[in-house]
C-alpha positions, 0 to 999 in steps of 0.5 A: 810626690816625695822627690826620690820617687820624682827622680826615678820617675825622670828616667821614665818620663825624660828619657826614650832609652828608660822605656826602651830597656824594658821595651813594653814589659818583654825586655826588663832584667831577667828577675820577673823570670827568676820570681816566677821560678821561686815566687811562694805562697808566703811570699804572695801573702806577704806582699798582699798584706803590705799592699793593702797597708800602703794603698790610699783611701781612694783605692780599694784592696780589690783594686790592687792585685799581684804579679810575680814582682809584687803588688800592681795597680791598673792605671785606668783607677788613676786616670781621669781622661783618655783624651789627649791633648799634648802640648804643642808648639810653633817655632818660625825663623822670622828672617827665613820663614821656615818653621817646624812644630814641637810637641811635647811627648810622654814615654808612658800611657795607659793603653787607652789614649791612642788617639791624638788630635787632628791638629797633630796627625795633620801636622805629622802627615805634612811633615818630611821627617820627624825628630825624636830624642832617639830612634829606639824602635831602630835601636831595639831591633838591632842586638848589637846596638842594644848589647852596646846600649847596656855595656853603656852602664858597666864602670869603665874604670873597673871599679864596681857599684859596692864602690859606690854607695854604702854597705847598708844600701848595697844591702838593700838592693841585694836583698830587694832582688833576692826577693826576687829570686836572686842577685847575681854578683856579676852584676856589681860591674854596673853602675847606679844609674843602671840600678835605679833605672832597673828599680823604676822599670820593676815598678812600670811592669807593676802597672796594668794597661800602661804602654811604655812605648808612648808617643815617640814610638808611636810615631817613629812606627808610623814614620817608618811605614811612611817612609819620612826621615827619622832624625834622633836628636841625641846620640846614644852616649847622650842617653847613657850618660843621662841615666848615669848622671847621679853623683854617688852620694845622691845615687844611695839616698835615691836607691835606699829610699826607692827601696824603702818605697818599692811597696808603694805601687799606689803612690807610683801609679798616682804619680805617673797619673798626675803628670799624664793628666797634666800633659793630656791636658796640654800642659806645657810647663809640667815641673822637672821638681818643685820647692816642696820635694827639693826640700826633701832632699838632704842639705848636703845632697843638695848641690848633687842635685843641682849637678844631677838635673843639669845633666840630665835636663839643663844642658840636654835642653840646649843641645835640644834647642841647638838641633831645633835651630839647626833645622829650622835653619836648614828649612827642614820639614819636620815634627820636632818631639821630646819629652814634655819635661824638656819644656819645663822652666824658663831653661825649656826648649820652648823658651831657650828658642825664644831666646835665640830671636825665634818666634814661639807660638803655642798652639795647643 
């Protein structure tokens, strides 16, 4: 998995607000509506031919079709298993006794894992509340909330994103959603985050049978019917400064290279697969990065990087483990769910509770 591609999956595996921006492919940028107004036959030929050169020798040129935004690829030819199995943990406070149960969540699925274990419903239906990084259910249903969510992106000190990143990527980008159907300058108010975060939804609404609501909506739905205490974990600013986390020089080579690999829906759709099946499978270590792409990324974009994950892994991993405690302590009854990269590494909230004299257990 080449490490830009890897760092635009994050939005879409670490973050509840990614997924929601397009909200099960109905509420993304308005650039599949303009595609479809100005989409022609050249370009469906076009875009077919560079499909059937960067599909893999697993996948068929039958296997990948099109829509408006370019080529597509059904998840179910990635996936071997529908079954899950997420990662699950038992936290216990061994002075009180009060405990509570991490799960590890996906934002992405392929419409057909719907089920999940008994273990977990049991948990879920003895639980008074649920804790998720962000109530996005309630957010997308509240216009003002979500108008604010995206005002979030615009840069606050007036400058615009062509001060951001080089003349050759600004160029891409444009000329990417002029292919599209048209860019709207208007839209140079917004930053890079917001960009790389619009380039993976495009991808997302690439792939066929995929839900982007996941586990966590899931079970924000089911809380809601119940009427059990929805509890976010982080606030909204915390999300928007998570998308928005790259320094400007990462953000261009991430951009530009994003760009390049647009075509490649077999690659993304691999990717997505890979890291489903690990967590189906209840992996509870599934990798923010390995050794292998951080090597790809430039020398001196290096220390970008390492500011880059902080921001959005490391420091809201403790803010994570802080709230966890903070319930425990409480003797809050709840199911404690955050993205299954949140328990990644030796900084997972997992391990940071060990750390802090809970007794960890995990169970499944």
């Amino acid at each position: 998995m080449k490490k830009t591609r890897n760092a635009a999956l994050i939005m879409a595996l670490a973050m509840a607000l990614t997924v929601a921006s397009c909200d099960s492919k109905k509420n993304t940028s308005s650039y599949e509506n303009a595609a479809q107004e100005n989409t022609t036959e050249a370009t469906t030929d076009t875009t077919t031919d560079d499909s059937t050169e960067t599909a893999s020798d697993e996948t068929s040129e039958e296997e990948l079709s099109e829509n408006m935004l370019g080529t597509t690829a059904d998840i179910n030819d990635y996936i071997k298993t529908t079954d899950i199995n997420p990662p699950l943990w038992k936290v216990t406070d061994p002075e009180s006794g009060n405990s509570l149960y991490l799960l590890g969540t996906m934002h992405i699925l392929p419409e057909a894992a719907k089920d999940y274990p008994e273990k977990v419903m049991d948990i879920y239906k003895n639980c008074d509340a649920i804790a998720v990084e962000y109530d996005t259910v309630s957010l997308m249903s509240d216009a003002s909330a979500f108008a604010a969510f995206q005002n979030g992106f615009v840069y606050k000190d007036g400058s615009k994103i062509t001060d951001h990143i080089s003349d050759e990527t600004y160029k891409k980008l444009t000329d990417y959603f002029d292919s599209l159907g048209g860019y709207n300058t208007m839209l140079d108010q917004y930053n890079t985050g917001f960009f790389i975060n619009q380039l993976n939804s495009i991808m997302l609404l690439r792939l066929e049978n995929v839900q982007t609501s996941g586990t966590d909506e899931h079970f924000i739905q089911l809380a809601k019917n119940d009427n059990k205490e929805i509890i976010s974990i982080e606030t909204l600013d915390t999300q928007i400064g998570a998308i928005s986390a790259y320094p400007d020089d990462l953000a261009d080579y991430v951009l530009s290279d994003c760009l390049d690999d647009m075509d490649n829906i077999d690659g993304y759709a691999n990717d997505i697969s890979d890291i489903y099946e690990a967590w189906a499978n209840g992996s509870g270590d599934i990798l923010f990065d390995s050794d292998m792409d951080v090597d790809d990324i430039p020398e001196d974009l290096k220390d970008d990087y390492d500011e880059y994950k902080k921001t959005m892994l490391n420091d809201r991993n403790k803010e994570m483990a802080e709230k966890a405690s903070e319930l425990l302590k409480e003797g809050k009854n709840c199911l404690f769910m955050v993205g299954a990269l949140h328990y990644s590494e030796d900084i997972g909230v997992d391990n940071l509770l060990e750390g802090m004299g809970y007794k960890v257990e995990k169970i499944a």
